[in-house]
C-alpha positions, -999 to 999 in steps of 0.1 A, spaced: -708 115 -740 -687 129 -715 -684 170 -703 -649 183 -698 -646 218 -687 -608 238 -695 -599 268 -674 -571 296 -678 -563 305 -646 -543 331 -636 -537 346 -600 -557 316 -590 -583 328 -609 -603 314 -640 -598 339 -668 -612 317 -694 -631 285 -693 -653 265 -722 -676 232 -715 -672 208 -745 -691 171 -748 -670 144 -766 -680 111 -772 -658 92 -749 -657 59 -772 -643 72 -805 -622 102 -791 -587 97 -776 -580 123 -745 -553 139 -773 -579 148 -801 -599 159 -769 -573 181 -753 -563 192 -790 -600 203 -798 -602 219 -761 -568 241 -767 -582 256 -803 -613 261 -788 -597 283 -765 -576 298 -791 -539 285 -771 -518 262 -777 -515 222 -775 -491 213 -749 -476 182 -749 -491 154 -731 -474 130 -710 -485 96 -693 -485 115 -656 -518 142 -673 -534 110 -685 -527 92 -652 -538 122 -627 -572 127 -651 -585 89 -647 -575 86 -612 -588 124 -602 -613 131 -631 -587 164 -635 -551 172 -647 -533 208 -648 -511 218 -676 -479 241 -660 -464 268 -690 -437 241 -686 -458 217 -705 -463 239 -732 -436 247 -761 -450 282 -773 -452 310 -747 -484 316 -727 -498 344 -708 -512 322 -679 -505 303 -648 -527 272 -651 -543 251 -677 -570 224 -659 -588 198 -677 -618 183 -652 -644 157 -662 -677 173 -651 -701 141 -639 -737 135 -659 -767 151 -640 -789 125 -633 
């Protein structure tokens, strides 16, 4: 299992945030992102190789209103992968 935490941000600030645990062996990043997004009650933006790319090699990817079809009322939308407590 795996943490990822989502943040609104707007003004550089977080606005809106949820936690969610996926099991990282039978969950693609899109059912992940997907299940994150209605969570938060916006919409799914669409998901290209360079968010998939940035979240492997940083453990985080931002989602620009660019990335999203529908309209949204914020600036930022950031995936991160929190790391296990041990």
């Amino acid at each position: 299992m795996i943490k990822i935490w989502g943040k609104l941000i707007t003004n550089d600030k977080v606005v809106k945030s949820k936690t969610i645990e996926v099991d990282a062996s039978n969950t693609t990043f899109f059912d992940m992102l997907k299940d994150l997004c209605a969570i938060l009650n916006i919409p799914t933006p669409v998901l290209l190789d360079k968010h998939v790319y940035d979240f492997n090699l940083f453990n985080m990817c931002t989602f620009k209103p660019s990335d999203f079809i529908e309209a949204v009322v914020f600036d930022k939308f950031t995936l991160e992968h929190l790391p296990d407590k041990e």
